[in-house]
VMD Tcl script that builds the backbone (N, CA, C; Angstrom):
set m [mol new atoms 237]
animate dup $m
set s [atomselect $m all]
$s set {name element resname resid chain x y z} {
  {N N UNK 1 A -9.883 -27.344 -14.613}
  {CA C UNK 1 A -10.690 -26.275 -14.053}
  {C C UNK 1 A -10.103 -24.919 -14.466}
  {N N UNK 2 A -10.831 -23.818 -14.956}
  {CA C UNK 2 A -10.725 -22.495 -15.563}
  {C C UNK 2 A -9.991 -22.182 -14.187}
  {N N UNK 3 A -8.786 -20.769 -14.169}
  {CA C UNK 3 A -8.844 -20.162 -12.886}
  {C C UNK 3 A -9.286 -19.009 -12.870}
  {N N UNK 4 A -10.389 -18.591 -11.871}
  {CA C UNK 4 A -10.782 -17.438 -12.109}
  {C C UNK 4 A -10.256 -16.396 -10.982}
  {N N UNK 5 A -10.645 -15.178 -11.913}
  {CA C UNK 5 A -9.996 -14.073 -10.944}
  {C C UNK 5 A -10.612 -13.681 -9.843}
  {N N UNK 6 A -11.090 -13.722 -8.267}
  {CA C UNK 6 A -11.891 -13.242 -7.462}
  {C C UNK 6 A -11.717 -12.072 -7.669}
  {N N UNK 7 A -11.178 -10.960 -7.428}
  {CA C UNK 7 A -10.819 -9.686 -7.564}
  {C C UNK 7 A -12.347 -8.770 -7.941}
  {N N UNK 8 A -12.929 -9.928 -9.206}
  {CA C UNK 8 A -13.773 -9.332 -10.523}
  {C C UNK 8 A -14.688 -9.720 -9.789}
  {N N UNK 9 A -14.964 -10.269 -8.594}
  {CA C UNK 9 A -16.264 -10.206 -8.242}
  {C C UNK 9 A -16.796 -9.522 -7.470}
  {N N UNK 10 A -18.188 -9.319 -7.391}
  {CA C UNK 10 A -18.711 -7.781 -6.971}
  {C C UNK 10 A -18.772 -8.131 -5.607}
  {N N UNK 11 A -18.511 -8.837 -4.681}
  {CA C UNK 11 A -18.061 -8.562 -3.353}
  {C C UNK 11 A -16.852 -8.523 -2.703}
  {N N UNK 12 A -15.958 -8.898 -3.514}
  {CA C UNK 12 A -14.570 -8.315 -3.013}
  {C C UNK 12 A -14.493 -6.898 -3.487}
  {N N UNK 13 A -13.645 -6.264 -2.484}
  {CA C UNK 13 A -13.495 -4.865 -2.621}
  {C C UNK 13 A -12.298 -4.236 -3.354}
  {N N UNK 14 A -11.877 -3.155 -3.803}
  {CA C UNK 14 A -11.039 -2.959 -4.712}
  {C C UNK 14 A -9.667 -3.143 -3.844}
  {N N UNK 15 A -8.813 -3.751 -4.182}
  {CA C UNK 15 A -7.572 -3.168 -3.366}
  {C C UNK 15 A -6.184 -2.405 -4.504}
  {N N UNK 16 A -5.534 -2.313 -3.796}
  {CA C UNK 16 A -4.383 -2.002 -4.596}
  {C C UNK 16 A -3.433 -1.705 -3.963}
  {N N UNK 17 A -2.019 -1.308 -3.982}
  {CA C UNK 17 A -0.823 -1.452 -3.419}
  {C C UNK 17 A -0.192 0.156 -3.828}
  {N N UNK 18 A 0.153 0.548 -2.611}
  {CA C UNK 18 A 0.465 2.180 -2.229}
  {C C UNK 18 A 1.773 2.116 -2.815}
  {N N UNK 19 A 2.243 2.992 -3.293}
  {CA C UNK 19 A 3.710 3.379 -3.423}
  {C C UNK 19 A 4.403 3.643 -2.420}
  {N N UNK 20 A 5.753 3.676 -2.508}
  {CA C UNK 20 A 6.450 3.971 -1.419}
  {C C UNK 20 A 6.155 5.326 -0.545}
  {N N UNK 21 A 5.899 6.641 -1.700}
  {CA C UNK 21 A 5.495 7.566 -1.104}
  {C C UNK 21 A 4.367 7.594 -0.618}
  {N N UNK 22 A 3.314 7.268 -1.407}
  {CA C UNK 22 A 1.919 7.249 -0.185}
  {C C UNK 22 A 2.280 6.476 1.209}
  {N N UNK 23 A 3.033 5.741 0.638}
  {CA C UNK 23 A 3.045 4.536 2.516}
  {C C UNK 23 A 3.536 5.607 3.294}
  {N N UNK 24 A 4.851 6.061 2.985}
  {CA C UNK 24 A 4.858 7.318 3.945}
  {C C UNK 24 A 4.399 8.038 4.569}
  {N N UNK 25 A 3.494 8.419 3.159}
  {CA C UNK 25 A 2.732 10.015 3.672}
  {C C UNK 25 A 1.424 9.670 4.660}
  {N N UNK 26 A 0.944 8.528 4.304}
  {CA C UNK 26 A -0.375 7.805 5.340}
  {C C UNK 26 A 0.351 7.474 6.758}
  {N N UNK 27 A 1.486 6.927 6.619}
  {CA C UNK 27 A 2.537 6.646 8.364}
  {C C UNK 27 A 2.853 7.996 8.932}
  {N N UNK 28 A 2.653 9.302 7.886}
  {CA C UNK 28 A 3.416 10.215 8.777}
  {C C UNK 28 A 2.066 11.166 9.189}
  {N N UNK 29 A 0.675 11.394 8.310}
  {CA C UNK 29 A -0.407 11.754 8.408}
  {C C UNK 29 A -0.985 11.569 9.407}
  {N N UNK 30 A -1.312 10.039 9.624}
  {CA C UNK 30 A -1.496 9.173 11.155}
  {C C UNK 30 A -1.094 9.106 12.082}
  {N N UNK 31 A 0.512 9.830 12.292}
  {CA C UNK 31 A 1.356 8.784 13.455}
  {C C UNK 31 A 1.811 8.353 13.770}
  {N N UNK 32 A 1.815 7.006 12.327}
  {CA C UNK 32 A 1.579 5.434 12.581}
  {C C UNK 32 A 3.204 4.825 12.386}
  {N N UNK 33 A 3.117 3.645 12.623}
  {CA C UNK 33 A 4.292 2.925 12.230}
  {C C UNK 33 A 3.361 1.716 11.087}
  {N N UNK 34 A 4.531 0.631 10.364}
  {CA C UNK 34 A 3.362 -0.115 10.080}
  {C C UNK 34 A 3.089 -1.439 11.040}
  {N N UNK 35 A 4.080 -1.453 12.195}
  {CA C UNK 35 A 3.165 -2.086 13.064}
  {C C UNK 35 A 1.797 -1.918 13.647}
  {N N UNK 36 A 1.568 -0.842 13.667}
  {CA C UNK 36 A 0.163 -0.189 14.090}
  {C C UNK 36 A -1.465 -0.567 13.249}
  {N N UNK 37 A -0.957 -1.150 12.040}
  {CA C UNK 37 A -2.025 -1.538 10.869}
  {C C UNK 37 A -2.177 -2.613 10.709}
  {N N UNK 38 A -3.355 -2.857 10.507}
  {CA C UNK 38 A -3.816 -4.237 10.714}
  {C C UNK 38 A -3.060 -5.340 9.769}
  {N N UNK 39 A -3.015 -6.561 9.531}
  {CA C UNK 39 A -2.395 -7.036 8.750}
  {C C UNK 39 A -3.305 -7.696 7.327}
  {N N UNK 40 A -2.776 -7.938 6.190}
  {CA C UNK 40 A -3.125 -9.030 5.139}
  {C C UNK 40 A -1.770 -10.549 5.191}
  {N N UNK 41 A -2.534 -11.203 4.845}
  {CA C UNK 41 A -1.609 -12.387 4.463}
  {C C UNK 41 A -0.668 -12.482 2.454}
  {N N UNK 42 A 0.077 -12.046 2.841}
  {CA C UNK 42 A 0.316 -12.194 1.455}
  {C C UNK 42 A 0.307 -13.095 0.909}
  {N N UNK 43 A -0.279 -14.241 1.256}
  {CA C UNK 43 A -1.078 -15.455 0.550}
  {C C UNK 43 A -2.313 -15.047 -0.294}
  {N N UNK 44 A -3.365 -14.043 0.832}
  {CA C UNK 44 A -4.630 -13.520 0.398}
  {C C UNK 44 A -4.708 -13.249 -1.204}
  {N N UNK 45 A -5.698 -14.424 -1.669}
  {CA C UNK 45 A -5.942 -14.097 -2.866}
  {C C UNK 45 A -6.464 -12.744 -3.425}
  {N N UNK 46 A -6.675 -12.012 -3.072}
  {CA C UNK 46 A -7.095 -10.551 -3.371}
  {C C UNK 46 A -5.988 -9.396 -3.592}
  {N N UNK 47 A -4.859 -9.707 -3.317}
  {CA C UNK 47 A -3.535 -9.378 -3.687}
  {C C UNK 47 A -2.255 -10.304 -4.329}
  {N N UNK 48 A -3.310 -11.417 -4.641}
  {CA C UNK 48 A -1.758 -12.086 -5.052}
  {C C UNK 48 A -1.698 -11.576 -6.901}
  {N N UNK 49 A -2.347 -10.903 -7.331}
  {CA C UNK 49 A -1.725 -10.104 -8.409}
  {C C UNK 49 A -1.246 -8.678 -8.814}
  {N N UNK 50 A -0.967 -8.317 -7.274}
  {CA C UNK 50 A -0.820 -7.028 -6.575}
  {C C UNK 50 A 0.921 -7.121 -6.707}
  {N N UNK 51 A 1.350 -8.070 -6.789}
  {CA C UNK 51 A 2.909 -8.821 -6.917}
  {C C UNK 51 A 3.736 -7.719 -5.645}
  {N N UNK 52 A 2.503 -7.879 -4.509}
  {CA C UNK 52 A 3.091 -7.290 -3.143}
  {C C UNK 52 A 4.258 -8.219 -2.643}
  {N N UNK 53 A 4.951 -7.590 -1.430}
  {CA C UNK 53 A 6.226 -8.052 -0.975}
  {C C UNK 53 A 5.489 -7.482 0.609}
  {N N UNK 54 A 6.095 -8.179 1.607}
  {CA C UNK 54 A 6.305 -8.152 2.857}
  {C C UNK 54 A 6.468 -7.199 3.512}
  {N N UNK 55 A 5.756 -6.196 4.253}
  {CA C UNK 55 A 5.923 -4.723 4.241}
  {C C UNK 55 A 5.442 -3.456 3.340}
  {N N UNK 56 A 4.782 -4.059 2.334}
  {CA C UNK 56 A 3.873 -3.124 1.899}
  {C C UNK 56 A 2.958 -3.338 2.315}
  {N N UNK 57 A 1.783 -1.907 1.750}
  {CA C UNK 57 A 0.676 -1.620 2.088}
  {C C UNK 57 A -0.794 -1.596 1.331}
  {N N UNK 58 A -1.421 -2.049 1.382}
  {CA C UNK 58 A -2.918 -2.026 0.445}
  {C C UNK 58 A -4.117 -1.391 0.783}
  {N N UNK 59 A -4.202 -0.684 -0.169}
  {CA C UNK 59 A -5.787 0.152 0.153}
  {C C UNK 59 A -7.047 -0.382 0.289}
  {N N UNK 60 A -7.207 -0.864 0.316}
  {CA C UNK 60 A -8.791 -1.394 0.046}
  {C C UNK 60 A -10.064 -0.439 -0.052}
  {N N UNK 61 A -10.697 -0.406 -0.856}
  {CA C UNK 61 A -11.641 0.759 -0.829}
  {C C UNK 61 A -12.895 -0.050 -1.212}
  {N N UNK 62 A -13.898 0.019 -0.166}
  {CA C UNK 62 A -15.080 -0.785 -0.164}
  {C C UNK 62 A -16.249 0.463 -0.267}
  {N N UNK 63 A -17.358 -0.357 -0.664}
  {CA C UNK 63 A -18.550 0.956 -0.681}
  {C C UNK 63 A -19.317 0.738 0.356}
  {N N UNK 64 A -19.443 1.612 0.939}
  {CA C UNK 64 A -20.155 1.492 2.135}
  {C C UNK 64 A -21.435 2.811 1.928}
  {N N UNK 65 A -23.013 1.912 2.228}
  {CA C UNK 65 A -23.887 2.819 2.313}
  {C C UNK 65 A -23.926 4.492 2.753}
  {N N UNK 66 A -23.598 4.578 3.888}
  {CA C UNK 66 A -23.435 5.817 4.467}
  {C C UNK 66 A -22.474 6.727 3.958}
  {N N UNK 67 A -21.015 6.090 3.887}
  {CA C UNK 67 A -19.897 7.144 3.498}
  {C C UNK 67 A -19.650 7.568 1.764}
  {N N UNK 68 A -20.586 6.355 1.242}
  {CA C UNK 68 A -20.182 6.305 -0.392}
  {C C UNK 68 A -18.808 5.320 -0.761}
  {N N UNK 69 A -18.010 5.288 -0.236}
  {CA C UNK 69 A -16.350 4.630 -0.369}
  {C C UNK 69 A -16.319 4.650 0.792}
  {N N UNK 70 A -15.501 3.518 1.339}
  {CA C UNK 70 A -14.427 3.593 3.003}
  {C C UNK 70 A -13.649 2.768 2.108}
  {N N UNK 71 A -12.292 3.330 3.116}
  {CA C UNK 71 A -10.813 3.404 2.611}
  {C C UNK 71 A -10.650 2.477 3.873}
  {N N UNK 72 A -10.076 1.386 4.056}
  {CA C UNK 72 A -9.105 0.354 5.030}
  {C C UNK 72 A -7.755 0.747 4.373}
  {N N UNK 73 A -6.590 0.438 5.470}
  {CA C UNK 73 A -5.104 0.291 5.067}
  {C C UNK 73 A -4.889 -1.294 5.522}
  {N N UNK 74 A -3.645 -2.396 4.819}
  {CA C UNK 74 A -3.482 -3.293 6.041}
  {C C UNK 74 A -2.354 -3.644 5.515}
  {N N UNK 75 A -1.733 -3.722 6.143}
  {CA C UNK 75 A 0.337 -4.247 5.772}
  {C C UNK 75 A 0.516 -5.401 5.833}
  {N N UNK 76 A 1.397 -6.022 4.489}
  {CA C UNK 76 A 0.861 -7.405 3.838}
  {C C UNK 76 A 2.044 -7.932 4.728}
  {N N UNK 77 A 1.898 -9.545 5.623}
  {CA C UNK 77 A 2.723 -9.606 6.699}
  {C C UNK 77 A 3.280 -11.284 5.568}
  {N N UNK 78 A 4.190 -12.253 6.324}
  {CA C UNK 78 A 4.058 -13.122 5.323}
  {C C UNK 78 A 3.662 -14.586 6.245}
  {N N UNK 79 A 2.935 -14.243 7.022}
  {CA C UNK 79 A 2.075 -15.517 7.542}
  {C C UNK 79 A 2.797 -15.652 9.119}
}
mol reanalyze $m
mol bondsrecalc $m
mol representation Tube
mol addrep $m
């Protein structure tokens, strides 16, 4: 069986993995800690070529009718 990439398909949403400084600057913008953010599984196929680690963070940027783009955050936990 071929493996294919989900990523490339038009209903998953874009994600990608913040740098150290954006993680910051979004925790200190907000408030937040990254307990405060929702979680991903770093199993989740939608980042497993994101070559995330435990404690980072992913953008997800989906299109949404009304806003044009919405931006989610969610801190990749490890199950």
């Amino acid at each position: 069986m071929k493996n294919v990439d989900i990523r490339k398909h038009m209903l998953v949403p874009e994600h990608s993995k913040l740098t150290k400084k954006e993680m910051q600057e979004l925790l200190e913008k907000y408030n937040l800690s990254l307990n405060d953010l929702p979680k991903i599984l770093l199993t989740d196929p939608a980042i497993e070529k994101l070559n995330a680690k435990e404690g980072d963070v992913i953008k997800i940027m989906r299109d949404s009718p009304t806003a044009g783009k919405a931006i989610y955050y969610r801190v990749v936990i490890n199950g």
